[in-house]
N, C-alpha and C positions, 0 to 999 in steps of 0.2 A: 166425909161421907157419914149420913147418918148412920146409927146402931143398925137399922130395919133393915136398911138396903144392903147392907154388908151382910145381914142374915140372909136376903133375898139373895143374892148374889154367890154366896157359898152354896147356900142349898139348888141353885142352878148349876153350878161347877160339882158339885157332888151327883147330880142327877147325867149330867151330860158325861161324865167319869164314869158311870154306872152302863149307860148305850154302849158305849166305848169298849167297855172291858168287856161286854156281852159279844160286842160285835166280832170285836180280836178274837176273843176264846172260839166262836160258833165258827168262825172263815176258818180257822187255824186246823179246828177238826175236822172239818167237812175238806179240807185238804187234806189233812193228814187219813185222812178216812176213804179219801180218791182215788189216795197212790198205792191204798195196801192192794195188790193181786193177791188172794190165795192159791196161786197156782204156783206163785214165787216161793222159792226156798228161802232167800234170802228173809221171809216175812220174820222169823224171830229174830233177826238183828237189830228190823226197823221197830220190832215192840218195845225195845228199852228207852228208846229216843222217844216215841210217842208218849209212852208212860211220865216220864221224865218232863215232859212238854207241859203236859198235863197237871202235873205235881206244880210243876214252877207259876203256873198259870192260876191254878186254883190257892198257891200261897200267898202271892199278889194280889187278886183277890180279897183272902183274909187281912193281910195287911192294910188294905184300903180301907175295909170295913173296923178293923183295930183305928186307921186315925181319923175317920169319921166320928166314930164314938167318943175319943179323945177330945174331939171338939165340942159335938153336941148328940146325942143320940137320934133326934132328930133327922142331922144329916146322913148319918147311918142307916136310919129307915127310908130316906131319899136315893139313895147309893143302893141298896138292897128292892126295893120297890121296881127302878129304873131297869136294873140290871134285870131280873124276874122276869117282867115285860116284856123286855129288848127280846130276850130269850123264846119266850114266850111267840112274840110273831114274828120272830126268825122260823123257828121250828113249823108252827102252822103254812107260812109261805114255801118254805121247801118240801114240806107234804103235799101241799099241793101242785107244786111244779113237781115232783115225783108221781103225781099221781096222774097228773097229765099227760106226760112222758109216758107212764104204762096203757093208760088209756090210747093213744096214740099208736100205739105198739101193736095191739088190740085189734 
């Protein structure tokens, strides 16, 4: 393989790692986000686990973006770009299906 394409090729695998870990983290909360009742007592038991989730998710994360940089910083900013995004119209799509939902309600 040439140098290029293996550059092209990382920075696709760093971009696609980036969707990826956007996707995990946003489904994982909006789960964990479904199941809290506040009418449950039990809700402080499930904060430490959520928090914890959370921690472990966003160290992962950082980790990825540590051996992105490792490699080229480039792919770093492919990995952080991606991910941003991912997030980005995740967030917008489910404001809108929420806001559908109320509309609907309405």
């Amino acid at each position: 393989m040439t140098p290029t394409l293996l550059r092209i090729l990382f920075g696709l695998m760093w971009a696609v790692l980036g969707v990826l870990a956007s996707w995990v983290s946003f489904v994982s909360l909006q789960k964990q986000a479904q199941s809290i009742n506040p009418k449950d007592t039990a809700l402080l038991k499930k904060l430490p686990k959520v928090m914890a989730g959370r921690i472990i998710k966003m160290l992962l994360i950082a980790l990825a973006i540590y051996l992105a940089l490792r490699m080229n910083i480039v792919y770093a900013l492919v990995f952080v770009v991606a991910l941003t995004i991912t997030t980005l119209v995740l967030v917008i799509n489910l404001n809108r299906q929420t806001n559908k939902l109320f509309d609907d309600r309405n």
